[in-house]
Backbone bond lengths (Angstrom), bond angles and torsions (degrees), N, CA, C in turn:
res aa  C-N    CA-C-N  psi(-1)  N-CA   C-N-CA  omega(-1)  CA-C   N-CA-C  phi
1 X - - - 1.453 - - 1.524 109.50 -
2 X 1.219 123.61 118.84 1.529 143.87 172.81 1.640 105.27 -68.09
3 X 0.904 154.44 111.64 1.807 164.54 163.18 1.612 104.38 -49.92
4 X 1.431 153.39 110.63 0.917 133.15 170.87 1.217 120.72 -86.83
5 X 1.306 138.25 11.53 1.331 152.24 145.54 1.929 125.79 -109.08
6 X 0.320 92.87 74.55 1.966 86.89 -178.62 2.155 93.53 -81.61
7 X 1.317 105.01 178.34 1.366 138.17 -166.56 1.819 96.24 -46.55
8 X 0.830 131.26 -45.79 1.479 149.91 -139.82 1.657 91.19 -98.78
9 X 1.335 130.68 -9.67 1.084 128.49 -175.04 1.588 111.81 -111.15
10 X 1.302 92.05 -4.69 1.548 94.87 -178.18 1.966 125.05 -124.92
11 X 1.085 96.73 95.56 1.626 130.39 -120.77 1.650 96.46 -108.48
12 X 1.303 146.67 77.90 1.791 140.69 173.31 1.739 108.49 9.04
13 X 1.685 106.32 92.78 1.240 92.54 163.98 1.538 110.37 125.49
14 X 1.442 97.22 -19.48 1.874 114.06 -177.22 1.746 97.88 -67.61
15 X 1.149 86.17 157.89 1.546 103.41 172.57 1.070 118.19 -130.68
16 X 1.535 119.58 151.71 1.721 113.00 163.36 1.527 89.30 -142.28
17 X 1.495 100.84 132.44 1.315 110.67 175.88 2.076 111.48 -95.10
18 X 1.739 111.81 155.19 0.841 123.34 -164.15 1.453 103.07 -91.78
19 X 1.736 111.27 155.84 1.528 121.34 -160.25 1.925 82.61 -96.37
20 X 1.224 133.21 132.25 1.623 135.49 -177.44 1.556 104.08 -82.32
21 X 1.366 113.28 131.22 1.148 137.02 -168.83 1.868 108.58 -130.71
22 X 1.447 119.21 114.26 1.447 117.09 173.07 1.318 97.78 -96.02
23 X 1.295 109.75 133.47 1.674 116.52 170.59 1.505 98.14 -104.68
24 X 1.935 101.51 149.01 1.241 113.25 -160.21 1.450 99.86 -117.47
25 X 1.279 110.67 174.69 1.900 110.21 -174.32 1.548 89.90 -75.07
26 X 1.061 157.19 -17.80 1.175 120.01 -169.71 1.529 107.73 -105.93
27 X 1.379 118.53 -3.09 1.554 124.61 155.12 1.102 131.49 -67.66
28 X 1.649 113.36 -23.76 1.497 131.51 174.74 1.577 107.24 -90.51
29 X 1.169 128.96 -47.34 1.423 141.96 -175.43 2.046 88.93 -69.55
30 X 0.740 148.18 -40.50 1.744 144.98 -151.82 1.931 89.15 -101.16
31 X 1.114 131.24 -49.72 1.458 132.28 157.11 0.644 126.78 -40.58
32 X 1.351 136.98 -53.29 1.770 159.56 168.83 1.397 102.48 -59.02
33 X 1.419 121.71 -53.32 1.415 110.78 -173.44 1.608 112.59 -63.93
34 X 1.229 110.65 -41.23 1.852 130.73 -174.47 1.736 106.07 -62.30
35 X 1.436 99.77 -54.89 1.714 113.51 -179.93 1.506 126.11 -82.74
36 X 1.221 94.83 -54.81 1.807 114.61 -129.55 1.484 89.68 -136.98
37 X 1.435 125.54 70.70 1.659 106.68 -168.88 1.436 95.60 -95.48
38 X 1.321 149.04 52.60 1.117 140.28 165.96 1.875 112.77 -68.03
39 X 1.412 115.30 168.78 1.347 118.50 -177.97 1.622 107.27 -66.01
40 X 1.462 124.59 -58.03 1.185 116.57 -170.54 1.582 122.03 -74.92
41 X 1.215 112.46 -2.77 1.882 119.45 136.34 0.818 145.21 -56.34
42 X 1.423 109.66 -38.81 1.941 114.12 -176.07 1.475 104.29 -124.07
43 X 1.300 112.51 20.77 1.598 101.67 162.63 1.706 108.69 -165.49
44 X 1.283 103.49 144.41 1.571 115.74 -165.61 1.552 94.92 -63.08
45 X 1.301 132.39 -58.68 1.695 135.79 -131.87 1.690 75.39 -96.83
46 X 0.895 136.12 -45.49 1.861 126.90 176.36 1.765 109.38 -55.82
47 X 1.581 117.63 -25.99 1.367 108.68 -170.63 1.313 80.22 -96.57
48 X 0.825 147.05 -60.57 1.627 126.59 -161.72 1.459 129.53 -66.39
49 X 1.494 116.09 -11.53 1.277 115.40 140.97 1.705 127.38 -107.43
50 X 1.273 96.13 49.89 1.612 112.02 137.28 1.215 131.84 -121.15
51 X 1.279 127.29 -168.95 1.169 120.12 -165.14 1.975 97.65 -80.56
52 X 1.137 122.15 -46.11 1.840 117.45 164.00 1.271 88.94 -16.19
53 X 1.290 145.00 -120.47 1.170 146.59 -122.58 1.678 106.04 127.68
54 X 1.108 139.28 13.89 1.775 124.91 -138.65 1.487 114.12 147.65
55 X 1.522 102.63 165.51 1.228 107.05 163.94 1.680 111.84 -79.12
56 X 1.695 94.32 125.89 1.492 93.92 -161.38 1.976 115.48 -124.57
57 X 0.959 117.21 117.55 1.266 127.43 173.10 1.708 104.66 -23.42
58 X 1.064 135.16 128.91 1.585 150.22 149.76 1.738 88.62 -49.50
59 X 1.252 93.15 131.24 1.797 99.67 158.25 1.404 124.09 -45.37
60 X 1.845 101.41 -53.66 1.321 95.77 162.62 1.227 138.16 -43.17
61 X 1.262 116.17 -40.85 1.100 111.20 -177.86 1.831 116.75 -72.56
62 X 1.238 93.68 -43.59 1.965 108.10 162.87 1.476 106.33 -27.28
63 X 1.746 112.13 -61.45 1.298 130.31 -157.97 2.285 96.19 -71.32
64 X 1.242 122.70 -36.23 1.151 117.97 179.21 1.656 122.29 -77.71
65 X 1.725 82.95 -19.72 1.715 85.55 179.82 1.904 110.56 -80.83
66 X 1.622 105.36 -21.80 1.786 109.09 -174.29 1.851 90.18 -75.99
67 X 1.782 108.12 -39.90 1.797 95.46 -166.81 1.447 101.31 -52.07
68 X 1.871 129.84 -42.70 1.207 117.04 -161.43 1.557 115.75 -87.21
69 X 1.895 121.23 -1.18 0.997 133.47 152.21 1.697 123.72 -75.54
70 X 1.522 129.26 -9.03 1.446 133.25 138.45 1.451 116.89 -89.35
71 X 1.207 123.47 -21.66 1.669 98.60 139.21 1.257 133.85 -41.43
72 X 0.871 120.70 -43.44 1.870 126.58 -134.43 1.704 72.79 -114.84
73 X 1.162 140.06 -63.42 1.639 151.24 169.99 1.555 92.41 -21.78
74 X 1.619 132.46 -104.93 1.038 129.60 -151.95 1.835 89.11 -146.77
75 X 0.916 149.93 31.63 1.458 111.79 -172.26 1.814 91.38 -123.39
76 X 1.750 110.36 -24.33 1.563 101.89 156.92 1.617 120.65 -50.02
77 X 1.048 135.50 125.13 1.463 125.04 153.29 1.549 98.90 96.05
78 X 1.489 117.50 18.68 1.469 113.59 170.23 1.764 100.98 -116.12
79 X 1.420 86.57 -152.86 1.585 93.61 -172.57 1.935 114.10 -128.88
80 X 1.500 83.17 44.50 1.453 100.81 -171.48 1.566 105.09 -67.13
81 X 1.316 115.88 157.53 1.470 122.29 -179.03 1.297 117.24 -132.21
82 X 1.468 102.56 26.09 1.443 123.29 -158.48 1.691 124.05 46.14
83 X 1.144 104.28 -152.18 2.253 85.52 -172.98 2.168 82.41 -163.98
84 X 1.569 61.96 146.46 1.791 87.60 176.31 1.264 131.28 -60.67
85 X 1.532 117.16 -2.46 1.397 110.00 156.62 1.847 84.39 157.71
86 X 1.552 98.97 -160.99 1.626 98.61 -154.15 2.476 81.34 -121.22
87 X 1.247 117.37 140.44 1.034 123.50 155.29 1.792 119.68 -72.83
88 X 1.243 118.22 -51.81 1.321 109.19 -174.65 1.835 82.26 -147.82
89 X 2.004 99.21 164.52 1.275 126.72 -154.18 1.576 95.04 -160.52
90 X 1.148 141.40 101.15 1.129 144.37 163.32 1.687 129.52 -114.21
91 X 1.146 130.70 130.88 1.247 127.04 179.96 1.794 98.46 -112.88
92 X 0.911 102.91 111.00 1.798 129.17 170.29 1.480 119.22 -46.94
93 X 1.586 100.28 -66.11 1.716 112.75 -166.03 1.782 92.33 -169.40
94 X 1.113 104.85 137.70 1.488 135.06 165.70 1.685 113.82 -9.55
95 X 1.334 132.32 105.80 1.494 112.64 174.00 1.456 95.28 -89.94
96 X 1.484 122.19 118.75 1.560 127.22 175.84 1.696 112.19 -92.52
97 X 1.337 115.34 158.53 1.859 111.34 175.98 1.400 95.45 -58.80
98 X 1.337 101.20 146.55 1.411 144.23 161.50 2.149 92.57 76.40
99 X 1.014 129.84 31.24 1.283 134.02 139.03 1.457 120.84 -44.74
100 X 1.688 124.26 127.04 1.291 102.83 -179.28 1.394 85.83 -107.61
101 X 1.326 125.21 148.85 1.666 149.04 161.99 1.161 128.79 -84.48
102 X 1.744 136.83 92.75 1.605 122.45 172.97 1.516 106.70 -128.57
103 X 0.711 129.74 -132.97 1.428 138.83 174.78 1.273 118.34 115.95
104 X 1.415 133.76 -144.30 1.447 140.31 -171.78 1.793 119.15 -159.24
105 X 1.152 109.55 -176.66 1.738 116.53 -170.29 1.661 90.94 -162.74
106 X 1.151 111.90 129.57 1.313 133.33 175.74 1.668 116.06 -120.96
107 X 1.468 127.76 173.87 0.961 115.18 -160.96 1.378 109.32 -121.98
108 X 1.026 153.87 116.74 1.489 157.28 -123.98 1.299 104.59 -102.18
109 X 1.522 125.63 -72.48 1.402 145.98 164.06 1.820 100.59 -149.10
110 X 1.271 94.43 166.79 1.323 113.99 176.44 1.766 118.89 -160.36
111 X 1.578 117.69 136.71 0.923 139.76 -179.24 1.506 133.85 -140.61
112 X 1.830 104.99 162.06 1.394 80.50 -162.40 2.173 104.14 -86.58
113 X 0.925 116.39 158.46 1.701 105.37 171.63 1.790 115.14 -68.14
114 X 1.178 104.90 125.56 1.232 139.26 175.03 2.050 108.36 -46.69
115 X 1.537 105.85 -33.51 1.502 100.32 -174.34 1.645 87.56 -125.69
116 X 1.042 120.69 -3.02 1.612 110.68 -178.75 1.496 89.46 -121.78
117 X 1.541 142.45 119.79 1.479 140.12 -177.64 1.502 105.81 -93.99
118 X 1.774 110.90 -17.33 1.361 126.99 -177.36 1.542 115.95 -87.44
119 X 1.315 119.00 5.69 1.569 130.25 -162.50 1.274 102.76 -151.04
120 X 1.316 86.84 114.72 1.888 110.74 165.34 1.639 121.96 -75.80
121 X 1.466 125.07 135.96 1.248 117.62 -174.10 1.117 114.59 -94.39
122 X 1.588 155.93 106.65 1.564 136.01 -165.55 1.000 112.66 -111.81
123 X 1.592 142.43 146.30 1.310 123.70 -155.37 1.736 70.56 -140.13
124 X 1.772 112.60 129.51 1.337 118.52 167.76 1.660 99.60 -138.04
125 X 1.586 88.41 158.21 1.552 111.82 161.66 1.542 118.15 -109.02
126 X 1.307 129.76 117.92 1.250 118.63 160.30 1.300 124.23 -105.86
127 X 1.475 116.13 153.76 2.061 119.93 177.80 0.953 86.78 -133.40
128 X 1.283 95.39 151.06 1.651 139.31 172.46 1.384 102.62 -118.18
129 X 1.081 104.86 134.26 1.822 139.82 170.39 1.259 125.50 -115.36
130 X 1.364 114.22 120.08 1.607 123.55 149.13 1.790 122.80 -49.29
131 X 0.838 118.91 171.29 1.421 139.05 -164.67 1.602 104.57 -75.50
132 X 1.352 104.06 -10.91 1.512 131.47 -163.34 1.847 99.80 -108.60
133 X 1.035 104.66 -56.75 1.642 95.40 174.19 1.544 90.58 129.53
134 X 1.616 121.59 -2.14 1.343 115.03 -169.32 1.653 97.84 -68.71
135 X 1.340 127.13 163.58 1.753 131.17 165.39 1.587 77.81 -103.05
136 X 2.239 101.44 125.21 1.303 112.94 160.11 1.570 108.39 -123.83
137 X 1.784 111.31 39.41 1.496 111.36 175.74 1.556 95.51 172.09
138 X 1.290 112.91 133.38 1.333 125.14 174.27 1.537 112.48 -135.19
139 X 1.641 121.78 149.71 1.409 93.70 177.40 1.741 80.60 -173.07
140 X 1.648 98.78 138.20 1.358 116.57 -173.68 1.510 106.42 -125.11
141 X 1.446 91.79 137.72 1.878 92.78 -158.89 1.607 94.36 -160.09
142 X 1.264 116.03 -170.01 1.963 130.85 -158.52 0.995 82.41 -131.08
143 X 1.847 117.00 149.95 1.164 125.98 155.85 1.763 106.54 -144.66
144 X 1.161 84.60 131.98 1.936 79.76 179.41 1.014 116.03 -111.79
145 X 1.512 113.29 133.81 1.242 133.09 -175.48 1.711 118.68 -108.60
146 X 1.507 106.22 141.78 1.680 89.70 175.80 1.526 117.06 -91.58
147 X 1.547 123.11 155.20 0.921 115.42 178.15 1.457 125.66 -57.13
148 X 1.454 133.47 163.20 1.375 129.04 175.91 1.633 102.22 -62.44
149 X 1.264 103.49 150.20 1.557 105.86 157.24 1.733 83.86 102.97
150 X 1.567 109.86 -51.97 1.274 92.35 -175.50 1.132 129.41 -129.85
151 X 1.778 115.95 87.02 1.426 137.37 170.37 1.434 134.97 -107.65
152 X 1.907 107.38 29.10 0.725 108.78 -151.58 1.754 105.35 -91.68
153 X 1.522 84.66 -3.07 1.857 85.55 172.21 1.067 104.06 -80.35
154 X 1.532 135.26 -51.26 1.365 144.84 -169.01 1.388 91.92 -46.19
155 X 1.011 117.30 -73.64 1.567 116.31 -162.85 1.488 110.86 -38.15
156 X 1.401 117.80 -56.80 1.316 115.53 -176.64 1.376 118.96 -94.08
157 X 1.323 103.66 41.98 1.751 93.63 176.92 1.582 100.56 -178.59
């Protein structure tokens, strides 16, 4: 398998925009039950008398729907090595049923690692957007990438 992005492609300032996804009550209610069983998750007339407004997405779940929107963004078909954990995680405003979700992740700085010469360090921010243009999730985190030329571990393992 060839990487169509490695380290060298991910450059202060790049963008990859997100594929838009509406989550539906029974995607939020089936999450909530598994994760997040709070009241204003698994039932409409409980989210609307809270402060949400609605039946309302768990962050978590917000936060799994942006990881599979930097999938689908750039981290399928690159030479990611995944990243050591997340710096910041924010939830903005309420994702309610029938919300549509897109937004973007840009690239902060990037470098190569100091004890790994084969691994790039990428420092991104991504937002999430409502249908509205509001940001209802932001989250700044590392991702390491291997250099071009050399993914030949990635590939096989």
């Amino acid at each position: 398998m060839v990487a169509e992005r490695s380290f060298e492609d991910f450059t202060p300032g790049c963008r990859f925009t997100f594929r838009e996804r509406t989550l539906t009550a029974d995607e939020i209610i089936a999450f909530a039950r598994e994760f997040d069983p709070q009241p204003m998750h698994l039932d409409e007339a409980a989210g609307r008398a809270s402060i949400l407004g609605g039946l309302a997405a768990s962050g978590w779940h917000t936060s799994a729907v942006m990881m599979r929107m930097l999938c689908e963004a750039y981290i399928d078909g690159s030479t990611s090595e995944g990243s050591p954990g997340v710096d910041l995680m924010e939830w903005k405003r309420p994702v309610l049923a029938g919300d549509t979700l897109g937004g973007h992740c840009e690239v902060l700085e990037a470098r190569v690692s100091r004890s790994r010469p084969d691994i790039g360090i990428v420092r991104l921010r991504a937002e999430v957007t409502n249908q509205r243009g509001e940001v209802v999730a932001v989250s700044e985190y590392v991702n390491m990438m291997r250099l071009a030329g050399k993914d030949a571990a990635h590939a096989d393992g």
